[in-house]
C-alpha positions as CSV (number, residue, x, y, z in Angstrom):
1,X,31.7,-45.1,-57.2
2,X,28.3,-44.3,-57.4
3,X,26.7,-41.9,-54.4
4,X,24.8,-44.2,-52.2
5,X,21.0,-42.7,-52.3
6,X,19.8,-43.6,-48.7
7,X,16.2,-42.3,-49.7
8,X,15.6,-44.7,-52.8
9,X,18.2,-47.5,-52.1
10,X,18.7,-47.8,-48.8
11,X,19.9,-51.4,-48.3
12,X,22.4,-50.9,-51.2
13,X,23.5,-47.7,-49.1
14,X,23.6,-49.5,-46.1
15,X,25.8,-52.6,-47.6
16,X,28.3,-50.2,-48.2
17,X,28.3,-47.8,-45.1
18,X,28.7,-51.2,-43.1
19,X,31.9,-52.2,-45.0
20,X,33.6,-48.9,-45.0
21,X,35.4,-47.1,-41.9
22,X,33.1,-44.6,-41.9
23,X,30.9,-47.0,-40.3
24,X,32.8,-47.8,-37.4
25,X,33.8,-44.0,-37.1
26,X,30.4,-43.5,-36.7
27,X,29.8,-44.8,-33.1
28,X,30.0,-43.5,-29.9
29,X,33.3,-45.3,-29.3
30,X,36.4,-45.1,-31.0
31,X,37.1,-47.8,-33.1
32,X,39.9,-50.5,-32.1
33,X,42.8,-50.7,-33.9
34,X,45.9,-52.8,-34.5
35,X,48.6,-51.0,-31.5
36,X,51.4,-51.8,-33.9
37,X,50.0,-50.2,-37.2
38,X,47.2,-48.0,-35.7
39,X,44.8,-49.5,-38.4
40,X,41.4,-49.6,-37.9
41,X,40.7,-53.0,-37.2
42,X,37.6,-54.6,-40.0
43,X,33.6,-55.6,-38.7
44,X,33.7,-59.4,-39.3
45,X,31.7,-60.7,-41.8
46,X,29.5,-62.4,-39.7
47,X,29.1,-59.1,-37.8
48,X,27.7,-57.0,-41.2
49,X,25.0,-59.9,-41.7
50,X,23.5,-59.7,-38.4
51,X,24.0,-56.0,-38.6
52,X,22.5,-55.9,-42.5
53,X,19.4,-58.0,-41.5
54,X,18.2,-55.7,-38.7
55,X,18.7,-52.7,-40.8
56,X,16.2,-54.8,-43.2
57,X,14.2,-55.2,-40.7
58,X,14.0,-51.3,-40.2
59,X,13.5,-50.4,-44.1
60,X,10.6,-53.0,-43.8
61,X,9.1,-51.2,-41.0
62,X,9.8,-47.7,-43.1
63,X,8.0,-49.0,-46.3
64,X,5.2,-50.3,-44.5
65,X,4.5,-46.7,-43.0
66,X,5.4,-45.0,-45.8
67,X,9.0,-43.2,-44.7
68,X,11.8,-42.7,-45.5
69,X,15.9,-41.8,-44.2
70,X,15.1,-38.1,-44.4
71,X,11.6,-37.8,-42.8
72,X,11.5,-41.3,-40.0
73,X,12.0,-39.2,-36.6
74,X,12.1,-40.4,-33.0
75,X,8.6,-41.1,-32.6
76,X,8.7,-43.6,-35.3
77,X,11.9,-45.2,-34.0
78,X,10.2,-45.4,-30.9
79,X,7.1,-47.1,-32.5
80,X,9.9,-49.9,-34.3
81,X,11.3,-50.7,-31.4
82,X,8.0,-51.2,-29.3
83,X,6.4,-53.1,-32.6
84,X,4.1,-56.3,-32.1
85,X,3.2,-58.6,-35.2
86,X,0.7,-61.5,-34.5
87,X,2.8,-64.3,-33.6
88,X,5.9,-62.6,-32.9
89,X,7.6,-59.9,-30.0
90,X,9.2,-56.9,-30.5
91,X,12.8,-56.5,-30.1
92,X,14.4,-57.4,-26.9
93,X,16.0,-55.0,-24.5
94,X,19.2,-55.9,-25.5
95,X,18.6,-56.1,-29.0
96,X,16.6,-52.7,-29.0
97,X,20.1,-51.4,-27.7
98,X,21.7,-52.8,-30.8
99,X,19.2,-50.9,-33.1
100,X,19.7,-48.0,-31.8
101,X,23.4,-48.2,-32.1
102,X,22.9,-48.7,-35.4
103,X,20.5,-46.2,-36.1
104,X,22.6,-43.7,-34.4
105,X,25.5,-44.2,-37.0
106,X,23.2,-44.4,-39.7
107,X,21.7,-40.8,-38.9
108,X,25.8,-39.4,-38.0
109,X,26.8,-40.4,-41.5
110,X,23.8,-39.0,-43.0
111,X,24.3,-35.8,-40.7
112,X,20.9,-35.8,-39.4
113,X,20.7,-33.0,-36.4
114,X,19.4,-33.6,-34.1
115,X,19.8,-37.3,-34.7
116,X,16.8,-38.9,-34.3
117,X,18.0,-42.2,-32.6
118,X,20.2,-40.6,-30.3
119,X,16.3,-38.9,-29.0
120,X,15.0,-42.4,-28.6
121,X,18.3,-44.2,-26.9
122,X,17.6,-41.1,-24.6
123,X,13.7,-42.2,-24.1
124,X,15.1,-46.0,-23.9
125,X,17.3,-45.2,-21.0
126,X,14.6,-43.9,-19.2
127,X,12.2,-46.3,-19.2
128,X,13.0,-49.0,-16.6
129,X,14.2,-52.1,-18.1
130,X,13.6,-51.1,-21.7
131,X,17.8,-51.2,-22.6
132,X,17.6,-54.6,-20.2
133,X,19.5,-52.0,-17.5
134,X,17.1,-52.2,-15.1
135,X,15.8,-55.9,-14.9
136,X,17.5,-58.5,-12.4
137,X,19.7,-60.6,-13.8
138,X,17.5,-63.9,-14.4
139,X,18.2,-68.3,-14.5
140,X,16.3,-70.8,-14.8
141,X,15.1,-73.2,-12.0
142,X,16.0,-77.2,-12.5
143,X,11.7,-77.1,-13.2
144,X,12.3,-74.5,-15.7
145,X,15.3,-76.3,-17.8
146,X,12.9,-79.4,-17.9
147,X,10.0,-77.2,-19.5
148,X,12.4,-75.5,-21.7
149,X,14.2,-78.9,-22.9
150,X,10.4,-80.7,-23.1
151,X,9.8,-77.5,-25.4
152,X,13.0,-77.8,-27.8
153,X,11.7,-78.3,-31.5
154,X,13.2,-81.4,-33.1
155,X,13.0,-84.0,-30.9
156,X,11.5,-86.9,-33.0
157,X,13.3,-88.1,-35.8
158,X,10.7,-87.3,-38.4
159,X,11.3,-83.6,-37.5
160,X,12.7,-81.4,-40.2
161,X,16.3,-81.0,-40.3
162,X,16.2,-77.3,-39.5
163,X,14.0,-77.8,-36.0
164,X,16.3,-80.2,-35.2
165,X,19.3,-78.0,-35.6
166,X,17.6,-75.8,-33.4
167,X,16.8,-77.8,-30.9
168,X,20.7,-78.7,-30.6
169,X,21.8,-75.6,-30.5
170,X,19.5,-73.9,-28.3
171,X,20.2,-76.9,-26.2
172,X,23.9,-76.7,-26.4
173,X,23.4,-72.6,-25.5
174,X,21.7,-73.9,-22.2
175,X,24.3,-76.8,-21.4
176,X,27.7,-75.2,-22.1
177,X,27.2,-71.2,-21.5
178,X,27.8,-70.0,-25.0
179,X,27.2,-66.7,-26.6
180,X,24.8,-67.4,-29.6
181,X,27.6,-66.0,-31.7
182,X,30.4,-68.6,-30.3
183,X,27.4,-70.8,-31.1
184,X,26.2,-70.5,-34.2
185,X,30.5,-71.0,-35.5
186,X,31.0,-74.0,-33.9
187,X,32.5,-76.5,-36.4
188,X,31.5,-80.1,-36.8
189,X,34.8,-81.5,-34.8
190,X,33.7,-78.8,-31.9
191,X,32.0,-81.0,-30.1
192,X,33.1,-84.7,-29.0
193,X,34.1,-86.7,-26.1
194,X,37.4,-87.1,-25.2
195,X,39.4,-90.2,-23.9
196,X,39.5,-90.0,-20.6
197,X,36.7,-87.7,-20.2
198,X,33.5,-87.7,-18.4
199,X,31.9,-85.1,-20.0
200,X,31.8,-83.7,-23.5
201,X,33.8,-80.8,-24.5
202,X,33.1,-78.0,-26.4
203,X,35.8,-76.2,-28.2
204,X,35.0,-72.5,-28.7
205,X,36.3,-69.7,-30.3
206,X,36.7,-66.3,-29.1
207,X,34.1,-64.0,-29.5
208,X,34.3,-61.0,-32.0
209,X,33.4,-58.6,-29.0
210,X,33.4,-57.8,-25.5
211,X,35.2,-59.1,-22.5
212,X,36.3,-62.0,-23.6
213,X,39.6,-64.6,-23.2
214,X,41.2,-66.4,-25.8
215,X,39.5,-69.9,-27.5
216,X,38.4,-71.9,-24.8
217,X,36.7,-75.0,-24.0
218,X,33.3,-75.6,-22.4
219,X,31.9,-79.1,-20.8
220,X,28.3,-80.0,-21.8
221,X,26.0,-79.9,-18.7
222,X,25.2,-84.3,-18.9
223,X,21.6,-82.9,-18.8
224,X,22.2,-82.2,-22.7
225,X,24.5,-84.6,-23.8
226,X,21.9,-86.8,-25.7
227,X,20.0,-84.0,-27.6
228,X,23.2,-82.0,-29.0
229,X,25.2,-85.2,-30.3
230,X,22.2,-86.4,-31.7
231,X,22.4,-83.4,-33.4
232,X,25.7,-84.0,-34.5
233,X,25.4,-87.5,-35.7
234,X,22.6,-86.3,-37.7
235,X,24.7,-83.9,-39.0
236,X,27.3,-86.2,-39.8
237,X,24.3,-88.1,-42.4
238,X,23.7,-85.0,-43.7
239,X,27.0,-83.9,-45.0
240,X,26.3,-84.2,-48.9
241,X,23.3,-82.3,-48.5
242,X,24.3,-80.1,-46.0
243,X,28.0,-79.4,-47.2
244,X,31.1,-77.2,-45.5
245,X,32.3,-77.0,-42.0
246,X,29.4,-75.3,-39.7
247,X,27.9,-77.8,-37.1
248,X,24.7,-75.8,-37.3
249,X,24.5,-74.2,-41.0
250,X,21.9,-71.4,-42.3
251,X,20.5,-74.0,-45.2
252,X,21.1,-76.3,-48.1
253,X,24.1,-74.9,-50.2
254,X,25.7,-72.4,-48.1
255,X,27.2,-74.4,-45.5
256,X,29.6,-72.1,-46.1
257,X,27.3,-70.0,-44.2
258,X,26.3,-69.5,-40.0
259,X,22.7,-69.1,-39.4
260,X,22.2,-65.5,-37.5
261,X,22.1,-64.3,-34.3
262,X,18.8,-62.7,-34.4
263,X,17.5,-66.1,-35.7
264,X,18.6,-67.8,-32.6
265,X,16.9,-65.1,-30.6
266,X,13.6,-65.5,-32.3
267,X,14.0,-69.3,-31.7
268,X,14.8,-69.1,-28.0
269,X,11.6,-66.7,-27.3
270,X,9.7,-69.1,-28.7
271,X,10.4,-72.1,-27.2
272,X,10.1,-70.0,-23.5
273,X,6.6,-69.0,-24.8
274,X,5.8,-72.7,-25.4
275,X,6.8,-73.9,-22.5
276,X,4.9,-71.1,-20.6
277,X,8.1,-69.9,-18.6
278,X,7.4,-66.7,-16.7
279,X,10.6,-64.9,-17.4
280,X,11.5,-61.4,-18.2
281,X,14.1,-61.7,-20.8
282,X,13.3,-64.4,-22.9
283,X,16.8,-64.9,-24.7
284,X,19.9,-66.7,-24.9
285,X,21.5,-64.5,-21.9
286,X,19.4,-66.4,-19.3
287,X,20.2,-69.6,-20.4
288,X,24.1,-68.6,-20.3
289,X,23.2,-67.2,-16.7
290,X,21.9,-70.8,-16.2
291,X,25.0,-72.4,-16.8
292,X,27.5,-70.2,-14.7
293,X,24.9,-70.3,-11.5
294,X,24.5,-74.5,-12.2
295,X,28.2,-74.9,-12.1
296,X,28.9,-72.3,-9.0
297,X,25.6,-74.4,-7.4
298,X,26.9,-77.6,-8.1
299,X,30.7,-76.4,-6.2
300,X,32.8,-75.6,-9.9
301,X,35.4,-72.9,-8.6
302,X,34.9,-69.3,-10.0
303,X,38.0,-69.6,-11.8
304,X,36.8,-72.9,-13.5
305,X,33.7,-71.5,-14.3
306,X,35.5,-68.1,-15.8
307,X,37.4,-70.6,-18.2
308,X,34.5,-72.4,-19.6
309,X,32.3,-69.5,-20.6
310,X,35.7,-67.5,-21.6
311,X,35.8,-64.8,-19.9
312,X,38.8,-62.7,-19.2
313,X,37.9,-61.4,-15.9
314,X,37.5,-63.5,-12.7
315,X,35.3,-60.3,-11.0
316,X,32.7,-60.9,-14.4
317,X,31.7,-64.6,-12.5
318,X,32.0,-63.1,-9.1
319,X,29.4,-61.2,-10.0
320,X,27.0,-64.6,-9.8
321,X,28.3,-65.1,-6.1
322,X,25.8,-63.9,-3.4
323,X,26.7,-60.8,-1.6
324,X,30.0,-60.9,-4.0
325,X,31.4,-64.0,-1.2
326,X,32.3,-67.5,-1.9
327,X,28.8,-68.9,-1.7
328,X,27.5,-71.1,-3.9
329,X,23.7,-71.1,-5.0
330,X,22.0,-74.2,-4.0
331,X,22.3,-76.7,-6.4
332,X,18.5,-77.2,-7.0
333,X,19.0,-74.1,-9.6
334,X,19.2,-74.6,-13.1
335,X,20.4,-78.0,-14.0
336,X,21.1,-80.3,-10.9
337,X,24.5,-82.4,-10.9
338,X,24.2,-85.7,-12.2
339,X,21.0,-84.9,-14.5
């Protein structure tokens, strides 16, 4: 195989440093592996797009100031991550942890000493609330979900497909807790009404990372109901054009393919800076927060709770509990019962 040339070629380098082990022995952590074969267990393929869009995103930035692998230091990283384009925000705290991440196994592989991103993780973690460390754990008020659901894009029928999808699936973020990458794999038969049910069910497959519990199922919050299965009917009239199994696909053709998780990032800053919502962290995190404090307001059990947004511990919803004791927030937070 040919040498990668990082300096020339760097997304060809990139595409396969990101499918190789060396990638994942790159990090901080040691990678998981299988505990009957001790094999190193693969990145998903949806994990090397997200990952291979943001590293575009950083040779775009590198060729616009003229650098390269070999001479881009901390300062410039620094200068990335803090980046503002008319019409558009830098990266968020938590995604400016994910660059560096990346950046930091880039620079190991490439044996760059000192390494460069390690510098400006170090500068990140001292700046209050740049990694999202240090900022208060945020939900939206019942006024709030209003302004954010008046603000959705796609909500006449004349509206392009593609705001419509949105729409639904920032929508069904806010209503059933998901992770944006539980949501962006939802299939077309994830989502229906079951007989005997009150409220729609969401059926939800584990994660690729963190703490989380097997495939579970969520219940739409009623407040939603009517935007995300319009959404899906709509999707229904669009199978021949919008082919394959993905509820909300990346475009014509590859429905075959999930849209990203970055892309649902962008979308949900912008529909909080439409609607004018003064919150810190303007992505899918506080609408997930939303959820889990509207169902502990509205007198769901923990335990409930812990099984619709999948997650393997009990303590990680305790966590939403004032003072860590069975109190519930008052149901005037988020989205009231019976909306």
């Amino acid at each position: 195989m040919k040498k990668p040339d990082w300096r020339n070629a760097p997304q060809l380098a990139f595409a396969q440093f990101v499918s190789s082990e060396a990638y994942l022995k790159a990090g901080r952590r040691a990678p998981a592996t299988n505990p009957q074969t001790g094999a190193i267990y693969p990145l998903r393929d949806n994990s090397k797009r997200v990952l291979s869009a943001m590293f575009n995103a950083v040779c775009a930035y590198l060729i616009e100031r003229g650098l390269t692998f070999d001479t881009v230091n901390s300062a410039h990283i620094g200068e990335f991550l803090n980046r503002r384009t008319p019409g558009r925000r830098g990266p968020y705290s938590r995604v400016r942890v994910k660059y560096l991440a990346l950046l930091e196994r880039v620079f190991a592989h490439l044996e760059v000493n000192p390494n460069p991103a390690g510098h400006a993780s170090l500068e990140a973690f001292r700046t209050p609330g740049a990694t999202g460390r240090n900022l208060e754990r945020q939900a939206l008020t019942a006024a709030q979900v209003a302004a954010f659901l008046a603000n959705l894009p796609g909500q006449t029928p004349t509206d392009d497909w593609r705001a419509q999808r949105d729409g639904a699936l920032l929508a069904l973020i806010l209503g059933a807790g998901l992770l944006p990458s539980e949501a962006v794999t939802l299939h077309t038969t994830s989502v229906a009404l079951k007989p005997g049910q009150t409220r729609v069910s969401v059926k939800v497959k584990r994660a690729a990372t963190g703490n989380r519990a097997d495939d579970h199922e969520a219940l739409l919050q009623p407040v939603v109901v009517d935007i995300v299965l319009g959404w899906v009917q709509r999707r229904r009239e669009l199978a021949t054009y919008l082919p394959g199994k993905f509820l909300f696909p990346a475009s014509p053709g590859r429905g075959v393919s999930t849209m990203s998780v970055s892309a649902v990032y962008r979308a949900t800053a912008a529909v909080f800076e439409r609607a004018q919502i003064p919150v810190k962290r303007l992505g899918p995190r506080t609408l997930r927060n939303t959820y889990i404090e509207t169902e502990l307001g509205n007198g769901t059990p923990p335990e409930v709770v812990q099984q619709y947004v999948g997650l393997a511990e009990l303590k990680s919803i305790e966590a939403y509990l004032d003072g860590g004791k069975a109190k519930r927030r008052p149901a005037k937070r988020g989205m009231a019962a019976g909306q």
